[in-house]
C-alpha positions as CSV (number, residue, x, y, z in Angstrom):
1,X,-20.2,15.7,18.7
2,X,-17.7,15.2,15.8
3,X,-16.4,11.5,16.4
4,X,-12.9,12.6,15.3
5,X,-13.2,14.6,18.4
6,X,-14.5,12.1,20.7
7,X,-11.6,10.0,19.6
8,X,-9.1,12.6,20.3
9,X,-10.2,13.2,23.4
10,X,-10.7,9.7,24.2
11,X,-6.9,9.2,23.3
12,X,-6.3,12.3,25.5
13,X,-8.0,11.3,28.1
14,X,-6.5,7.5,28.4
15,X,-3.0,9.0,28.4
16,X,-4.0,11.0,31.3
17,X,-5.4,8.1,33.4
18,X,-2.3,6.0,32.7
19,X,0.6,8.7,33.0
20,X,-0.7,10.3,36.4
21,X,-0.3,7.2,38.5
22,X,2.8,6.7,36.7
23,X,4.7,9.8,37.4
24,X,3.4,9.5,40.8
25,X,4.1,6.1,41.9
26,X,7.4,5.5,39.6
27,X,10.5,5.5,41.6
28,X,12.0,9.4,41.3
29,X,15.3,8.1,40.4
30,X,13.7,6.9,37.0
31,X,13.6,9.6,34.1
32,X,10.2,11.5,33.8
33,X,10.8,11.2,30.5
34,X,11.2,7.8,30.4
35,X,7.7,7.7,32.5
36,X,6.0,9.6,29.7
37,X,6.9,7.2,27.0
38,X,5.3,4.2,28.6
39,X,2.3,5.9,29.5
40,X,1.9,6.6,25.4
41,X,3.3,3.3,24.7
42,X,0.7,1.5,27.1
43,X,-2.3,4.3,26.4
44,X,-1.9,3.8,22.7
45,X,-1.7,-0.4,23.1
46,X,-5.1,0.1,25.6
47,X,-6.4,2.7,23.1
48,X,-6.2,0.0,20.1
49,X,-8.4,-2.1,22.1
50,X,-10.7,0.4,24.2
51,X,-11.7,2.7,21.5
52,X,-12.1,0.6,18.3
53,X,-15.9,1.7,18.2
54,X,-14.5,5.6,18.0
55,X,-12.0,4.6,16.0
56,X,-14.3,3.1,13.8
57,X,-17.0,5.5,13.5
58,X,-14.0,8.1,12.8
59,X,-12.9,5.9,9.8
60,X,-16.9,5.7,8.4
61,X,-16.8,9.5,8.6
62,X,-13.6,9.7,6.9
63,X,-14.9,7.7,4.2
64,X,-18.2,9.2,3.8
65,X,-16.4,12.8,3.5
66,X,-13.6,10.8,0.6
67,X,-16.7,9.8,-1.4
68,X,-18.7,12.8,-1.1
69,X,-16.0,14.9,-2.2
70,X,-15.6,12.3,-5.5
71,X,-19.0,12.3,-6.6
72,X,-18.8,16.8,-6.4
73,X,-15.8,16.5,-8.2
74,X,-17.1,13.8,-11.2
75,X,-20.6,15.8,-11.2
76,X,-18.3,19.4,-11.4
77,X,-15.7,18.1,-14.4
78,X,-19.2,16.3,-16.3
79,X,-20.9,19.6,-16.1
80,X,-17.7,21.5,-17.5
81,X,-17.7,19.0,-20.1
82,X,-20.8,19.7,-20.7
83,X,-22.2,15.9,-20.6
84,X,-25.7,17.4,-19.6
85,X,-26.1,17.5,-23.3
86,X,-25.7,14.0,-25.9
87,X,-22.5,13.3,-26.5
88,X,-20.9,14.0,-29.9
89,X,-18.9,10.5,-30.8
């Protein structure tokens, strides 16, 4: 599976786990709201932590796509400049 999609739902998934037990065992009289920003305030801090390796593997895939993309683009302007022949100085 596509790490940037394990990572989402990772991300997904530890909101989940820390917002349930918040809107359930938070006083009503506090905002829902209210609840809902500290579950993505603490599931993001958690997340920083828990899923490094994701986030990680995400950032290697990132990079590998950044530097495939450079060498299509140098080898696409060199063959357009035609530098398969000797250069003329």
């Amino acid at each position: 599976m596509n790490p940037a999609i394990k990572y989402s739902l990772g991300r997904i998934g530890l909101f989940v786990v820390v917002a349930v037990p918040l809107l359930l065992f938070l006083p009503e009289t506090m905002n829902s709201l209210l609840k809902l920003m500290i579950a993505i305030a603490v599931s993001a801090g958690l997340s920083f932590f828990l899923l490094r390796g994701l986030r990680d593997q995400v950032a290697d895939q990132m990079s590998a796509n950044a530097r495939r993309k450079i060498e299509e683009k140098e080898r696409l302007r060199a063959a357009l400049a035609g530098e398969d022949a000797p250069k003329d100085n």
